[in-house]
C-alpha positions as CSV (number, residue, x, y, z in Angstrom):
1,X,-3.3,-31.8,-2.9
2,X,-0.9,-30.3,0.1
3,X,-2.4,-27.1,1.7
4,X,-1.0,-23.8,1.1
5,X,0.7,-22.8,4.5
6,X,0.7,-19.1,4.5
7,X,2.7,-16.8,7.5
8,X,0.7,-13.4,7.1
9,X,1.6,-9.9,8.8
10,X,-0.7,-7.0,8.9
11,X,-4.0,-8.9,9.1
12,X,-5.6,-6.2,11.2
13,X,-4.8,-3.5,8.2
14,X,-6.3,-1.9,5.8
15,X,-4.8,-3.7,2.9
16,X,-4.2,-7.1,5.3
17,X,-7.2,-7.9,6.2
18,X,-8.9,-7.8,2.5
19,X,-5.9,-9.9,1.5
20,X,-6.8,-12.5,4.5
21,X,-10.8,-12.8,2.6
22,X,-9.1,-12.9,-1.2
23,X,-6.5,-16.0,0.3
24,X,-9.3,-17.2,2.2
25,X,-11.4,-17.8,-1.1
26,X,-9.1,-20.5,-2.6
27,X,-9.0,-24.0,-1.5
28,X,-6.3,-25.9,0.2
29,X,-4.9,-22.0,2.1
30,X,-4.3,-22.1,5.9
31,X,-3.3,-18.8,6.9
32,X,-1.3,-18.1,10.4
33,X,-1.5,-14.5,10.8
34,X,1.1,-13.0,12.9
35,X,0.9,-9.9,14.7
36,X,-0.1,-7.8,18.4
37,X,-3.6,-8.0,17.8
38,X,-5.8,-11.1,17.3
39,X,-8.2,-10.1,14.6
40,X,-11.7,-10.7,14.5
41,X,-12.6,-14.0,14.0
42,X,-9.4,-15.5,13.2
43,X,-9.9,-18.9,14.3
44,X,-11.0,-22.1,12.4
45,X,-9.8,-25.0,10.8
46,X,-8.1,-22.7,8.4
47,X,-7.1,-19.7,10.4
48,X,-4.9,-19.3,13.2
49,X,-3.1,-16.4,15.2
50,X,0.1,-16.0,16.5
51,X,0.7,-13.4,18.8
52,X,4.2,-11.7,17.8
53,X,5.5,-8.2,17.9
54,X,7.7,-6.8,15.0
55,X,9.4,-4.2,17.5
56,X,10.6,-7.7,19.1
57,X,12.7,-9.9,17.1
58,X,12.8,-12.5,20.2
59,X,9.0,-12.8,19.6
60,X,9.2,-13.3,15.9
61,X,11.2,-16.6,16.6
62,X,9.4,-19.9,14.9
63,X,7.1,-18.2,13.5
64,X,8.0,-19.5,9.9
65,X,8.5,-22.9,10.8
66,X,6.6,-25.4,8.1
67,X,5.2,-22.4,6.2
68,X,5.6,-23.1,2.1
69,X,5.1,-18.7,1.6
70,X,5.3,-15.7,3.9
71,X,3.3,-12.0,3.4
72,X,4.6,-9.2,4.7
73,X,2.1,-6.2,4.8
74,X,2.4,-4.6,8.1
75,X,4.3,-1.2,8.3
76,X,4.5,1.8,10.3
77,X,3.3,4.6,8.1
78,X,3.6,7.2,10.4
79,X,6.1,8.0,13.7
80,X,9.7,9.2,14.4
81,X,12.4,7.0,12.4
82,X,13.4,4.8,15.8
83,X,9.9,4.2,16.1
84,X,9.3,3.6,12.0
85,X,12.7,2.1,11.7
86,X,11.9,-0.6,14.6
87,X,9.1,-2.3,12.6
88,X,9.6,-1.6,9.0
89,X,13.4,-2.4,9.0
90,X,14.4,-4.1,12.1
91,X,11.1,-5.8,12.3
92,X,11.6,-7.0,8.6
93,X,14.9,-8.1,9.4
94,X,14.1,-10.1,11.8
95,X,11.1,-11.8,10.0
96,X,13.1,-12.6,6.7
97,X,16.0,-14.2,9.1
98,X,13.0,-16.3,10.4
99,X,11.9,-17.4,7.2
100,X,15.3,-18.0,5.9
101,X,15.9,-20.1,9.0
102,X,12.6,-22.2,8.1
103,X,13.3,-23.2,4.9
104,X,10.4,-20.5,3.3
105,X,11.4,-19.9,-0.1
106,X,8.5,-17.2,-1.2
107,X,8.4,-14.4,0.3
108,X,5.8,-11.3,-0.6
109,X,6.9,-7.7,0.9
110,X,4.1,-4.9,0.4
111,X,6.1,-1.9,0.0
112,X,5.2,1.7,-1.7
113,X,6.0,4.0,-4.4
114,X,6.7,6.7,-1.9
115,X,10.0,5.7,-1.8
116,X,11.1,7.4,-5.0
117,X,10.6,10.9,-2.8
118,X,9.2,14.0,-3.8
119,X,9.1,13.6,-7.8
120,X,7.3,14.3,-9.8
121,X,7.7,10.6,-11.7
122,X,5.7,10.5,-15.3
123,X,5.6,7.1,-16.5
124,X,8.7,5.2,-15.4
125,X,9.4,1.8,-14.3
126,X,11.7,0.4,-11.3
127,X,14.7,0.7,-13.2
128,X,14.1,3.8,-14.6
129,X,14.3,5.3,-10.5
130,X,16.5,6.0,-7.8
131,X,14.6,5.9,-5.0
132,X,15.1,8.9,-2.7
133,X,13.0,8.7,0.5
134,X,11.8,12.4,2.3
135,X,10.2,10.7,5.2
136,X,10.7,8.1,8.2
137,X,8.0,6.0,6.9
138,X,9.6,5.3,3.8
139,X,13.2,5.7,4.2
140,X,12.5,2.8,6.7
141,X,10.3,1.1,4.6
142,X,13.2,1.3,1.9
143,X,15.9,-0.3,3.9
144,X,13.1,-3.3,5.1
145,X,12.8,-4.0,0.9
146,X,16.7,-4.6,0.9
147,X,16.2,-7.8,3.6
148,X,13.4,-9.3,1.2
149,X,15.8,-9.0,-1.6
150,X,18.8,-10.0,0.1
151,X,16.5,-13.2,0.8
152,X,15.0,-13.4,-2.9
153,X,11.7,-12.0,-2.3
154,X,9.4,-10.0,-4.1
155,X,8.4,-6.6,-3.7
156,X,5.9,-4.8,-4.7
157,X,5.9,-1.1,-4.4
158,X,2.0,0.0,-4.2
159,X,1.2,3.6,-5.0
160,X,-2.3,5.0,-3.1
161,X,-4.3,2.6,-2.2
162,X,-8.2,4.0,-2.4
163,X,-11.1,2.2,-0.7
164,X,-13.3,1.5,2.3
165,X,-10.7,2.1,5.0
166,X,-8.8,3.8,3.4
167,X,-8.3,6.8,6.1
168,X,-5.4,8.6,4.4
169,X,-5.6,9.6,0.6
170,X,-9.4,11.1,0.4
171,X,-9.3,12.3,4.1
172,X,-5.7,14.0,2.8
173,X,-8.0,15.2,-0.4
174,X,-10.1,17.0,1.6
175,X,-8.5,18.6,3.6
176,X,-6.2,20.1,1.0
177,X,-9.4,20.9,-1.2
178,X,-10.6,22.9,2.2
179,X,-6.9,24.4,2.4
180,X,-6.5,25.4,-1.5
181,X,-10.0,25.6,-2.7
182,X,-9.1,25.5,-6.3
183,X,-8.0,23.4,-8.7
184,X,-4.1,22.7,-7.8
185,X,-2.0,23.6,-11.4
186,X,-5.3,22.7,-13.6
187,X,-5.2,19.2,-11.9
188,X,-3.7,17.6,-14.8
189,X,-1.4,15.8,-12.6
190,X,-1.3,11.9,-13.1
191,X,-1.6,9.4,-9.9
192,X,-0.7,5.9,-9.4
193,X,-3.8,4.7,-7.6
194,X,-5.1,0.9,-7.1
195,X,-8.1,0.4,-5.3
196,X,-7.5,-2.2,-2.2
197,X,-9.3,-5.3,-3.2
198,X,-7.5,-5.2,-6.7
199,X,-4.6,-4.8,-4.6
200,X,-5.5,-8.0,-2.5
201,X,-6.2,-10.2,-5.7
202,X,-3.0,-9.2,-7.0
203,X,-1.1,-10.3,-3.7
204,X,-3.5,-13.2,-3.4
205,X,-2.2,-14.2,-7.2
206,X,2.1,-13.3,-6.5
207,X,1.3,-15.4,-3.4
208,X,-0.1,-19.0,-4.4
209,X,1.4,-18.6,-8.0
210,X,4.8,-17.1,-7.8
211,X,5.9,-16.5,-11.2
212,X,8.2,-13.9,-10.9
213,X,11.6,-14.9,-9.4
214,X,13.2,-12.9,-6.9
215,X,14.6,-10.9,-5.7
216,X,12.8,-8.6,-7.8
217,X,11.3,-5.1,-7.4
218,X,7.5,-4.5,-9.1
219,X,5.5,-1.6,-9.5
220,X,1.8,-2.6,-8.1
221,X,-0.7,0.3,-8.6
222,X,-3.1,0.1,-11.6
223,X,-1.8,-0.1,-15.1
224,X,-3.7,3.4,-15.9
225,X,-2.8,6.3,-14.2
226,X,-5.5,8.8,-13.0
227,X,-5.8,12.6,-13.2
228,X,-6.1,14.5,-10.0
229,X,-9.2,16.2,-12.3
230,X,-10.9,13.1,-12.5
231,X,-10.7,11.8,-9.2
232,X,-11.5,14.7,-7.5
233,X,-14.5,15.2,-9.7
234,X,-15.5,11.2,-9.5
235,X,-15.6,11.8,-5.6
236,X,-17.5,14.8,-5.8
237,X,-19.9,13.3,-8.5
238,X,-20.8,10.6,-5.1
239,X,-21.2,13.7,-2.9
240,X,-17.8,12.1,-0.7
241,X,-15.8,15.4,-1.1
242,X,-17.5,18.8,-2.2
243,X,-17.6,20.2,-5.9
244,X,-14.0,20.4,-7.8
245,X,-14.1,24.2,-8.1
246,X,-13.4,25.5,-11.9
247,X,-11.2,28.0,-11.0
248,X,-7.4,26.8,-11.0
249,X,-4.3,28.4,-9.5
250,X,-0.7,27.5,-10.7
251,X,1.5,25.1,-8.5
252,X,3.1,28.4,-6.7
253,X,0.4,30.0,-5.9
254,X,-1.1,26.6,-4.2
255,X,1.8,25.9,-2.3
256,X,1.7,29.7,-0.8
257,X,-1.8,29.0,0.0
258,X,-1.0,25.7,1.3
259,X,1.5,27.2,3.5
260,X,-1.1,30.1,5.1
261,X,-3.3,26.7,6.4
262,X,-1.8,23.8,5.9
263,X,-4.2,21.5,8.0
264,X,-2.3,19.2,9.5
265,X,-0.7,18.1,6.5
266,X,2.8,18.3,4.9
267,X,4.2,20.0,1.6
268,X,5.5,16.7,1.5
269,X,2.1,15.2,1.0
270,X,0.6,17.9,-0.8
271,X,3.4,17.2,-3.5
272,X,2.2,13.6,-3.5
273,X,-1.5,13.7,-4.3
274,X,-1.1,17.0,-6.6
275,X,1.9,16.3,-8.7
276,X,2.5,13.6,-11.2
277,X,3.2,10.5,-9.7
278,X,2.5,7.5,-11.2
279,X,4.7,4.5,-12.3
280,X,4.7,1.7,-14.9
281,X,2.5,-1.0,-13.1
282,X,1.5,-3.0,-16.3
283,X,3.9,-5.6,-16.0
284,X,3.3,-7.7,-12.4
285,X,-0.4,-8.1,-13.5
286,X,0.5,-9.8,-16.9
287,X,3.1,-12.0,-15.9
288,X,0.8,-13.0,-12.8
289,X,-2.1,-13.3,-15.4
290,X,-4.3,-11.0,-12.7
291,X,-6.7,-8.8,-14.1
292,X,-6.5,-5.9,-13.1
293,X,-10.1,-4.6,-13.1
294,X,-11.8,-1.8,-14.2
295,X,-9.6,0.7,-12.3
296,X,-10.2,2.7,-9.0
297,X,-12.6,5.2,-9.9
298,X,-14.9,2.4,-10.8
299,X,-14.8,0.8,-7.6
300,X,-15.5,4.2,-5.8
301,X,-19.0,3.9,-5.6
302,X,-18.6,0.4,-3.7
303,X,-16.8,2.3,-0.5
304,X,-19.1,6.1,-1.2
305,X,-20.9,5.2,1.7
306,X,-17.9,4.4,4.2
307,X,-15.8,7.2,3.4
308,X,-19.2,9.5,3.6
309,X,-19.3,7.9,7.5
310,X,-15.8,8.5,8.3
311,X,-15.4,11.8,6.8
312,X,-18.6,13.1,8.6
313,X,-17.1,11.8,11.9
């Protein structure tokens, strides 16, 4: 049986780097992870690393050559739009001309669901949105997913991705718990969340069994969504945040408290994890016959002890 030759970005990341163990666990995958950084012990008779720099398209050249599928998961999630718009759409441009110059005829783009904008979404699937981007991240982001299409990929627009690592979505959550110190509209709101090694066994599955044929857009967060109630009260429940206070305040009122001490954090974001948002996922883990687990609050407990460490930091 012929290897798998895999071209990987974002090995180093949060998401990247479980995706590199999951690939890793199948036979007959030899990864070449491409990026600025080489990361920790990436070398073996399976493993290799290219240095390459997605800000430099020169440095990007060859990188495809004799690889059967590439994964794109690096991004810039944060930064001024040159700086976002040199590595999540020039970047990307210059990776899928590389892979279209080699021959590659699967390619796998992790996106995000942040690219629909402020909301709130309840329910809907890829063709039920226009996406309307409020940031640099994912305006950028955006315009990188229209190269991977243009070149038949597959996308697959993640929502928040919860787990150890994760230093964004519960370090957001409690900050805005220490900002609003109530519950924010009843926090009834619905979130698309998928914990990060689900999220790796799903790429790991649209990557050595590509069923869906591009281009093609896919939702990729957990097929259930999850109150804002219940996952603020899950992480309190493993002492990572402090108690989900019983009193509630309506959506005005937070966002006027919000405003008085905001914490470093954006309305933007505050909109995000205390609205609804969450989007028809069912469908990229049935036709990839992945299953798609018991859901992220039931893989908390598994990282409880690394977001306790970073948070006390």
């Amino acid at each position: 049986m012929n290897p798998v030759r895999v071209v990987l970005t974002g090995a180093t990341g949060f998401v990247g780097s479980r995706t590199v163990g999951e690939l890793l666990e199948h036979d007959g995958v030899e990864l070449r992870l491409v990026g600025r950084t080489r990361p920790p012990g990436a070398v073996g008779d399976r493993v290799r690393w290219t240095p390459a720099d997605l800000t430099d398209p020169a440095s990007l050249r060859g990188v495809c050559r004799d690889a059967d599928v590439v994964v794109h998961l690096a991004s810039l999630v944060s930064g001024t739009t040159e700086q976002c718009g040199k590595v999540n759409e020039e970047g990307t441009a210059a990776l899928v001309q590389d892979a279209t110059a080699a021959g590659v005829r699967h390619f796998v783009h992790l996106s995000t669901s942040a690219v629909y904008g402020a909301g709130p979404h309840s329910g809907q699937d890829v063709e039920d949105l226009v996406p309307a981007p409020v940031s640099a991240a994912s305006t950028t982001r955006l315009a990188g997913e229209r190269h991977t299409l243009r070149a038949g990929g597959l996308v697959l627009r993640a929502g928040l991705v919860l787990g150890a690592g994760d230093r964004w979505v519960v370090p957001a959550l409690a900050r805005l718990l220490a900002s609003v110190p109530y519950r924010w509209a009843g926090g009834d709101a619905e979130l698309s969340l998928v914990d990060v090694s689900d999220l790796a066994r799903l790429i790991t599955r649209t990557t050595l069994a590509p069923l869906l044929p591009g281009p093609q857009v896919v939702h990729a967060s957990h097929p259930r969504p999850v109150r804002v109630g219940d996952l603020m009260e899950a992480l309190a429940e493993l002492e990572i945040l402090p108690p989900w206070p019983s009193e509630a305040r309506t959506w005005d009122e937070c966002l006027e408290l919000f405003a008085a001490d905001p914490r470093g954090l954006s309305a933007r974001q505050f909109h995000l994890l205390a609205q609804d948002h969450w989007y028809r996922s069912d469908s990229i883990w049935r036709r990839a016959g992945c299953d798609p687990g018991p859901g992220p609050l039931a893989r908390l407990a598994a990282a409880a002890d690394w977001y306790r460490g970073f948070l006390d930091k």
